[in-house]
C-alpha positions as CSV (number, residue, x, y, z in Angstrom):
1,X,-35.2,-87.3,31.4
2,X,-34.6,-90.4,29.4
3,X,-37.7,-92.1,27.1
4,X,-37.7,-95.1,24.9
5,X,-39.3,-94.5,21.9
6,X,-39.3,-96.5,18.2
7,X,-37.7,-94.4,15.8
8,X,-37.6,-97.3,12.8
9,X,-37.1,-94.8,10.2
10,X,-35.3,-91.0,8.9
11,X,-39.5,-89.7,9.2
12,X,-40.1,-90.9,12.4
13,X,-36.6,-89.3,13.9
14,X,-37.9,-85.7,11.8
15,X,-41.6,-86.0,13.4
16,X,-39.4,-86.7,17.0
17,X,-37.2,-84.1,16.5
18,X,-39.6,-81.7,15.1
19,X,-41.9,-82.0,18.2
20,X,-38.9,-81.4,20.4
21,X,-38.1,-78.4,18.8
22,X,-41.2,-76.7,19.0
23,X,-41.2,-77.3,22.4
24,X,-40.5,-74.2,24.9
25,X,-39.6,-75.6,28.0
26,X,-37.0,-78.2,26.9
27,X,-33.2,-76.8,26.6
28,X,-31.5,-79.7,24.8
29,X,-32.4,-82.6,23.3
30,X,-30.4,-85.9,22.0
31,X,-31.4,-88.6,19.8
32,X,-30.3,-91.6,19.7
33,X,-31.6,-94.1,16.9
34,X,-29.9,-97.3,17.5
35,X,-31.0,-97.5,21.1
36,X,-34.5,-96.0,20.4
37,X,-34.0,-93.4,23.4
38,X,-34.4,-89.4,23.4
39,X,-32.6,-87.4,26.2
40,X,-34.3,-84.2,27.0
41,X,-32.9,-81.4,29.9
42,X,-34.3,-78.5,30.8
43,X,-36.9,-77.5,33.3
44,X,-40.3,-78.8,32.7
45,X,-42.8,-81.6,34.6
46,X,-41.9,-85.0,32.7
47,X,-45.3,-86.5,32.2
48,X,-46.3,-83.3,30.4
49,X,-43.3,-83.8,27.9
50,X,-44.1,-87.3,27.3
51,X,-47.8,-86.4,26.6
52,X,-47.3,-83.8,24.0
53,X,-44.4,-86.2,22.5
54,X,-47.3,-88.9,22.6
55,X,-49.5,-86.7,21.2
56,X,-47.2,-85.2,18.7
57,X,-45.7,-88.3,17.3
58,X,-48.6,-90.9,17.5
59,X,-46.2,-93.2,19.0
60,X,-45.7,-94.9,22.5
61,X,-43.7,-93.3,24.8
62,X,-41.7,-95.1,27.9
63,X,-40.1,-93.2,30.5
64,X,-37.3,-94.9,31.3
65,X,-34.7,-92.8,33.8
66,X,-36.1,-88.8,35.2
67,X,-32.8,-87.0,37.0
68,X,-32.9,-83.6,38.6
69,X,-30.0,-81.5,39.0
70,X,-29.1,-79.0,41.6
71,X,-29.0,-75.4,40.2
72,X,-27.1,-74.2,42.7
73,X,-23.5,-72.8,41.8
74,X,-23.0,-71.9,45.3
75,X,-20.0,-73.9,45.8
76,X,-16.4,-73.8,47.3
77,X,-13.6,-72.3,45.1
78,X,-11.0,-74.7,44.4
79,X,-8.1,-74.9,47.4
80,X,-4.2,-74.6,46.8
81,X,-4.8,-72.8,43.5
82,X,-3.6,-69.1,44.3
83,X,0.4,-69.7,42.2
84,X,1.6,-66.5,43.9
85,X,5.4,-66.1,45.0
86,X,6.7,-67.3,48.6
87,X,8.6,-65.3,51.0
């Protein structure tokens, strides 16, 4: 999940990051300050995540992009790899 937030200064990307941290569901997090956006992945409902960063932070929060990924590792094994001898 992608939000916009303001982060116009080093306190408010500590108070941003700080509230991420403490939260349990989220797996990763990324910051970015010049494009006032934070990245978070892991498994949790998104409006939840933007209400306690709301709440957290006392600042707006946008959500701009939410993607879900497949966890499923249940794919083919890569053809044409074996490298054994010929007869």
């Amino acid at each position: 999940m992608t939000v916009r937030m303001n982060i116009d200064c080093n306190g408010c990307y500590q108070r941003i990051r700080r509230a991420l941290l403490n939260m349990q569901d989220l797996e990763s997090h990324l910051i970015d300050r010049k494009q006032h956006r934070v990245s978070v992945c892991g498994e949790f409902v998104p409006q939840d995540v933007a209400i306690k960063l709301r709440k957290r932070t006392n600042r707006r929060v946008e959500i701009l992009e939410i993607k879900e990924v497949d966890a499923g590792g249940g794919g083919d094994p890569p053809a044409g790899g074996g490298g054994g001898q010929q007869p």
